[in-house]
VOTOR-933181 format. One line per 4 residues: number of its first residue (from 1); their letters; for each residue x, y, z of C-alpha. Coordinates in steps of 0.25 Angstrom, whole numbers. Example, Ala and Ser with C-alpha at 12.3 -4.5 7.8 and 13.67 -1.06 7.14 Angstrom:
1) as) 49,-18,31  55,-4,29
// end
This chain:
1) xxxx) -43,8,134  -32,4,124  -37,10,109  -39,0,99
5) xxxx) -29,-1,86  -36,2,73  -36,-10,66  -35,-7,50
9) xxxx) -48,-10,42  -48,-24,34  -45,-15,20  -31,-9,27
13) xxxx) -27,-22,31  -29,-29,17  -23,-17,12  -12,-19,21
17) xxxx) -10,-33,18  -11,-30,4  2,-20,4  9,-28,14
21) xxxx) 9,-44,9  6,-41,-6  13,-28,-8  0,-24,-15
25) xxxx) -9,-13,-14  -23,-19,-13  -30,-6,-19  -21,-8,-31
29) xxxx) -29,-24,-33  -42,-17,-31  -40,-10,-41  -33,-20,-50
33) xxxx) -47,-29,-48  -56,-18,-50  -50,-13,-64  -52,-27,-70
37) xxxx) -66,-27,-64  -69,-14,-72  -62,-18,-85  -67,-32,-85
41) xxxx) -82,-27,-84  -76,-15,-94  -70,-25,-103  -75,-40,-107
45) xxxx) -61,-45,-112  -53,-39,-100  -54,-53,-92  -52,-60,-101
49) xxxx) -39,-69,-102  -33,-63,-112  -35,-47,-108  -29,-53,-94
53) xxxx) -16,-57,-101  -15,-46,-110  -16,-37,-96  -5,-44,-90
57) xxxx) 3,-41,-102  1,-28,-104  4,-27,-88  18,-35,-91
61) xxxx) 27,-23,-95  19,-13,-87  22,-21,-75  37,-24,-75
65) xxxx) 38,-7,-77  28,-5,-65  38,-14,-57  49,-6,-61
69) xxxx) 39,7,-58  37,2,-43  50,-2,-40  54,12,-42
73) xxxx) 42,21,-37  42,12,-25  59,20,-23  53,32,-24
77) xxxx) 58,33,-38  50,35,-53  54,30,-66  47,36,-78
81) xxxx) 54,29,-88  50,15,-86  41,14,-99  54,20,-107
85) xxxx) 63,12,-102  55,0,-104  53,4,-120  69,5,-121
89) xxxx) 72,-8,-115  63,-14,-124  69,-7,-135  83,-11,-130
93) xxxx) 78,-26,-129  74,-27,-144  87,-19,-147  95,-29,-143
97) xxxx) 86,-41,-147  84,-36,-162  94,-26,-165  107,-31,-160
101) xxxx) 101,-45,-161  105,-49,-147  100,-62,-140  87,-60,-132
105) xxxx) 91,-60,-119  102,-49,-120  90,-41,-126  81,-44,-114
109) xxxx) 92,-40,-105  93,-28,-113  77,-23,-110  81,-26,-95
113) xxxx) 96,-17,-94  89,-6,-103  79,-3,-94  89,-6,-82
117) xxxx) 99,4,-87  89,15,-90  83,13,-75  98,14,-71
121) xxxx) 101,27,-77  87,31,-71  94,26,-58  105,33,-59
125) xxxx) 99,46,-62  90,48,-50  101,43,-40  114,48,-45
129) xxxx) 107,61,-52  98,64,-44  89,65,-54  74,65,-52
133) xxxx) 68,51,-55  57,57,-61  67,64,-72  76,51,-73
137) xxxx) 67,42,-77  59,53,-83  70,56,-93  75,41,-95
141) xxxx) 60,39,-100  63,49,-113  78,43,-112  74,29,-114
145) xxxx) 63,31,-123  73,38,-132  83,28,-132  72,16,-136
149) xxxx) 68,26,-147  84,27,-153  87,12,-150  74,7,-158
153) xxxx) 75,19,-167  60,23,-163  55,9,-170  51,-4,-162
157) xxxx) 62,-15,-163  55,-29,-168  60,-44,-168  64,-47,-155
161) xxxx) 67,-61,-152  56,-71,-148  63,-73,-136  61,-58,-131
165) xxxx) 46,-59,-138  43,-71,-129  44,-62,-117  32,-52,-121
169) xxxx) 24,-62,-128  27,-77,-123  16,-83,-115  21,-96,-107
173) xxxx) 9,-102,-100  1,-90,-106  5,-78,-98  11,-69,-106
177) xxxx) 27,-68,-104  26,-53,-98  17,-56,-90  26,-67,-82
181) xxxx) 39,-58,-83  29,-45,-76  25,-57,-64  39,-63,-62
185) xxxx) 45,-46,-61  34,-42,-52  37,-55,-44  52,-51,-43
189) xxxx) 49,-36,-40  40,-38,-31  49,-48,-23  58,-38,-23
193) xxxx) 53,-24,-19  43,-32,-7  54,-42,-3  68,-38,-5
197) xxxx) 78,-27,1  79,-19,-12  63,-17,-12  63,-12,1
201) xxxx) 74,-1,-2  67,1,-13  56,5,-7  63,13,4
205) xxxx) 68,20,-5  54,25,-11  49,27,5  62,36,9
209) xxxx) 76,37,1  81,44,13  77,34,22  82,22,13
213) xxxx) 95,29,12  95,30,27  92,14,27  105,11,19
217) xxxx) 99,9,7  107,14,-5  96,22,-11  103,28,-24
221) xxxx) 106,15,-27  93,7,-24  87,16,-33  96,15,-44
225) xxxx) 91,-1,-43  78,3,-43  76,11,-57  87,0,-63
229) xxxx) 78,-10,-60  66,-2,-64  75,-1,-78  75,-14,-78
233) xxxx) 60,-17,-77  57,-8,-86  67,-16,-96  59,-29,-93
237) xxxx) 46,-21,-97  52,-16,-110  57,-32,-114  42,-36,-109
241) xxxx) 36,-25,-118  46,-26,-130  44,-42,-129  29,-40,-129
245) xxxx) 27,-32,-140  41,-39,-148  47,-25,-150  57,-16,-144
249) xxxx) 48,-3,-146  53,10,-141  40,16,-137  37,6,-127
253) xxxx) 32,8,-112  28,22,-116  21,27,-103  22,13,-96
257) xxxx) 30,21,-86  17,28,-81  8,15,-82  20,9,-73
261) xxxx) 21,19,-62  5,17,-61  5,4,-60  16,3,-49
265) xxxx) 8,16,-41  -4,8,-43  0,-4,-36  5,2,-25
269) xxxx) 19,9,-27  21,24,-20  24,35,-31  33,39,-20
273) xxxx) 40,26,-16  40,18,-5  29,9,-8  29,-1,-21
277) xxxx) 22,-15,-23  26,-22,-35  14,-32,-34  6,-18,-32
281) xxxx) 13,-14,-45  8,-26,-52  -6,-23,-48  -6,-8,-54
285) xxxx) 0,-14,-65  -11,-22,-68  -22,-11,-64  -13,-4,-76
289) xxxx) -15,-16,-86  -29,-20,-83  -32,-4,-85  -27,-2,-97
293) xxxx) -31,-16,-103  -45,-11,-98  -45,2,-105  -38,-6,-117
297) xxxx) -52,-15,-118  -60,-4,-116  -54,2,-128  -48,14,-123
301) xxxx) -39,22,-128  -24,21,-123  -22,37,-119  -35,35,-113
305) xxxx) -27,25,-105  -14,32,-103  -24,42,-94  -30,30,-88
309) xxxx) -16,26,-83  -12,41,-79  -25,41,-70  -21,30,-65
313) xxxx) -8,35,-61  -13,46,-55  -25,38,-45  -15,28,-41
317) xxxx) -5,39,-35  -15,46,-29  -23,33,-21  -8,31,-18
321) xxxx) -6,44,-12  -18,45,-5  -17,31,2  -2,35,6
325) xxxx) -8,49,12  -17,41,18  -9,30,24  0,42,30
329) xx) -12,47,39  -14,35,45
// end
């Protein structure tokens, strides 16, 4: 008598369908709904319209970095300096808008090469060097840091055009600016790791550089793309930042890098490449935002958070780990 197939359960094939036509995690969304549940018994003001917005904004700069995060996790790389890199091209931004008096847009262009360039050096390092990735961006984290401190002389630069404010703080229809500029990356990201030939090399690369190589793929020189582009993202997040708060200031996106990384591990990108959802991203980002808005509510203190946001870290490489472990006994 011919054995039946096992059929998978009902929670394997949302799962499944989950992964597959949303490029999602459903355990992620759980946990997304949960969190709020808590902090809105927790909290009275955390639904309230207001604390919603003030979430999504907060969320803003944190998720264009995350993008960049997933984009390069999900190559089987690492880039450390993403907060760093994100504070100097702020910095370069107000630089050219307020001290060389520059017309706007050349200043928005220069948050966005900044970061670009810094991720092309960190490109160039890891596949022309052979550098480690961890040490590249690792040392380009002190490198950019250092250099926002000399170009703003360790102050904040203030003034920047209304033009360039507008951007962190307009709110046409009353969605903060941010906000909009985080959906309409996230949009074109996700079109292009789920739906285009460079997010699939992207990704092979992350699931087996020899095998890539072996497919044709010009490996080196994706992945120079790759930490350009996460330069590049992490520019927009410094203009988003440095238009939000209207000042260049050289201490911004300390430790964002780690919040970033978390986010995008959260939502469903493998440490160890292969594997990256930028929706996914999206979600761990907002499991981020709501968490510390929570703990913001509840009056906790911020280094109290900062070991929040480690743990969190930590637990969401772990569940990952153990449902690849487990996925391979199957």
């Amino acid at each position: 008598m011919a054995s039946e197939t096992a059929q998978p359960g009902f929670w394997a094939r949302v799962q499944r369908a989950s992964v597959e036509r949303l490029h999602i995690r459903l355990e992620s969304l759980l946990v997304l709904v949960a969190l709020s549940a808590v902090m809105a018994v927790l909290s009275p003001y955390f639904l309230s319209l207001s604390n919603f917005l003030n979430i999504l904004l907060a969320t803003s700069t944190i998720g264009v970095l995350a993008i960049a995060a997933t984009f390069v996790i999900g190559s089987g790389g690492l880039d450390l300096s993403l907060g760093s890199v994100m504070g100097l091209s702020g910095v370069a931004g107000a630089f050219v808008a307020v001290n060389l008096g520059w017309p706007w847009p050349l200043a928005i262009c220069a948050c966005i090469i900044a970061g670009g360039i810094a991720g092309y050096i960190n490109g160039q390092l890891v596949t022309r060097a052979f550098v480690p990735a961890f040490i590249v961006t690792l040392g380009m984290l002190g490198l950019a840091r250092g250099l926002a401190l000399v170009i703003s002389q360790g102050r904040a630069i203030y003034g920047l055009p209304a033009e360039i404010v507008y951007i962190g703080q307009g709110r046409p229809f009353g969605i903060p600016m941010p906000v909009i500029l985080l959906v309409l990356t996230a949009i074109v990201a996700h079109c292009l790791l789920a739906y285009t030939r460079f997010g699939r090399h992207t990704l092979a690369l992350g699931d087996s550089e020899g095998a890539a190589r072996a497919a044709g793929i010009r490996v080196e020189h994706h992945r120079r793309i790759i930490y350009t582009l996460s330069g590049a993202l992490a520019g927009l997040a410094g203009l988003l930042f440095t238009a939000r708060v209207n000042a260049g200031d050289p201490t911004a996106g300390i430790n964002y890098e780690l919040t970033a990384i978390t986010a995008a591990i959260i939502g469903g990108t493998n440490l160890f490449g292969g594997r990256a959802s930028i929706l996914g991203t999206m979600i761990g980002a907002l499991i981020m935002g709501v968490l510390q808005n929570g703990l913001t509510l509840l009056a906790v203190q911020s280094y109290y958070q900062q070991m929040a946001i480690g743990a969190v870290l930590i637990l969401a490489v772990f569940i990952d780990q153990y449902q690849v472990r487990k996925e391979s006994r199957v």
